[in-house]
GUKE-135008 format. One record per residue (C-alpha): residue in one letter; x, y, z. Coordinates in steps of 0.25 Angstrom, whole numbers, plus 2048, in hexadecimal, padded with zeros to 3 digits. Layout:
<zakols>
<zakol code="A" east="X" north="Y" up="Z"/>
...
</zakols>
This chain:
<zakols>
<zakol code="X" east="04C" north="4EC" up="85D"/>
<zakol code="X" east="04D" north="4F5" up="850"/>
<zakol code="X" east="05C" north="4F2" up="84D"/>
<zakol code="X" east="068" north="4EB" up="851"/>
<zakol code="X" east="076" north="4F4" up="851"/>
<zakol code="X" east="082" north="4F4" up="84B"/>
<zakol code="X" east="08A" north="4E7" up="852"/>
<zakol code="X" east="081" north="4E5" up="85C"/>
<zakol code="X" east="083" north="4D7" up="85D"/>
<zakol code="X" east="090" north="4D5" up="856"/>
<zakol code="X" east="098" north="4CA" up="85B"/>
<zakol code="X" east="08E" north="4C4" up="865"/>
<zakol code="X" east="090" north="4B5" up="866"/>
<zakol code="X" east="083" north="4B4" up="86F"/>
<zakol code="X" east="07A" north="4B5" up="864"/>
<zakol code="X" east="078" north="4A9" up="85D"/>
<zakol code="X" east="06E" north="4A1" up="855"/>
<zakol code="X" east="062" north="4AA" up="84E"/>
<zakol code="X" east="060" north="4B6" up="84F"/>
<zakol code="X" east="054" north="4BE" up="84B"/>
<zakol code="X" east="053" north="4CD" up="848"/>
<zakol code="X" east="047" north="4D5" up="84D"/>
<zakol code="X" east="03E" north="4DC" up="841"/>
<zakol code="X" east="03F" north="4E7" up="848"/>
<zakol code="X" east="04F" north="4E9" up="844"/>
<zakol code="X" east="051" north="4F2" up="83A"/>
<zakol code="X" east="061" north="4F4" up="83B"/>
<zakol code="X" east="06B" north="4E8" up="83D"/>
<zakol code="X" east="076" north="4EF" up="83F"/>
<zakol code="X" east="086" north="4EF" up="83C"/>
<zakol code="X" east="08B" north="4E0" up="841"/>
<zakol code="X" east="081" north="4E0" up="849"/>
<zakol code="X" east="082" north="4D1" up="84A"/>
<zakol code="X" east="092" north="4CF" up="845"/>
<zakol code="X" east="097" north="4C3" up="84A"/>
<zakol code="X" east="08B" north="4BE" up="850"/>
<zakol code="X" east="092" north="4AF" up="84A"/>
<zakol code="X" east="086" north="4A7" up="853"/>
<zakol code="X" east="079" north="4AE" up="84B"/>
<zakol code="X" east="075" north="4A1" up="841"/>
<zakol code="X" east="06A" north="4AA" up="83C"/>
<zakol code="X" east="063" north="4B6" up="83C"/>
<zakol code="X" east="054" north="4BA" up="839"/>
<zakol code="X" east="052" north="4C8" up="833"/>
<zakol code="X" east="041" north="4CB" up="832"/>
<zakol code="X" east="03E" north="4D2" up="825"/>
<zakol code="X" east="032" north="4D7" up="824"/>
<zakol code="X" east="02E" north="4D9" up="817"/>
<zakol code="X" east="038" north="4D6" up="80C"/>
<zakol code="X" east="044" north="4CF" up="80C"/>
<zakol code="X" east="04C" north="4D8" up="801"/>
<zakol code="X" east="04A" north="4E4" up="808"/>
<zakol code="X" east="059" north="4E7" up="809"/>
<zakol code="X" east="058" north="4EC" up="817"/>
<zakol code="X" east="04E" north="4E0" up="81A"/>
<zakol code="X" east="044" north="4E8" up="81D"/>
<zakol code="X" east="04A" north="4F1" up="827"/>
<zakol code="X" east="053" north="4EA" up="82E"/>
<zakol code="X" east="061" north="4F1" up="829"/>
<zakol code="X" east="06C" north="4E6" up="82A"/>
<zakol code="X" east="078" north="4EE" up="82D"/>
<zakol code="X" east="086" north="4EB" up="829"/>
<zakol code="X" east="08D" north="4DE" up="82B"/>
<zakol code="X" east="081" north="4DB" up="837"/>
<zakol code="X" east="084" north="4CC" up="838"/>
<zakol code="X" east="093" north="4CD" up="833"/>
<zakol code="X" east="09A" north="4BF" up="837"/>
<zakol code="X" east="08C" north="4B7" up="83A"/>
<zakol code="X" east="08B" north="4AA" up="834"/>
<zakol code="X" east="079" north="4AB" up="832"/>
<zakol code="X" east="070" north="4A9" up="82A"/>
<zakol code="X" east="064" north="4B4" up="829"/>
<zakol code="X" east="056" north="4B2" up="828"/>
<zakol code="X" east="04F" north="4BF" up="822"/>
<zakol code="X" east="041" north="4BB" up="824"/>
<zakol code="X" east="033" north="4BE" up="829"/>
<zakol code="X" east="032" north="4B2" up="830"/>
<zakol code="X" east="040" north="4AD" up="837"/>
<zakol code="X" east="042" north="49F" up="832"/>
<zakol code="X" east="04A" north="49C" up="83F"/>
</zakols>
């Protein structure tokens, strides 16, 4: 999986709890998870250093996790 597209998962209930990103994304596209209200927490890998401003390859696209109440975990090791 090298990229998530634009609203691929928007408004889907059914994911819930903690989701982790695969290293292997470089894109997370256009509200791609908008609305996704059950998400407590998402893990985004980085794998070298955290202020790279496209987290080292992934691109986080506009307003991806628009209307999600989450916290984030940018990380090596998921602190789940």
């Amino acid at each position: 999986l090298s990229e998530i597209d634009d609203n691929a998962f928007a408004e889907c209930t059914g994911l819930t709890g903690k989701l982790e990103v695969p290293g292997s994304v470089k894109r997370i596209g256009k509200e791609a998870f908008k609305f996704c209200r059950n998400l407590t927490r998402i893990n985004i890998p980085v794998k070298k250093n955290v202020n790279d401003p496209n987290l080292n390859g992934c691109y986080i696209d506009t307003d991806a996790f628009m209307g999600c109440e989450y916290s984030v975990y940018v990380g090596n090791k998921p602190n789940f």
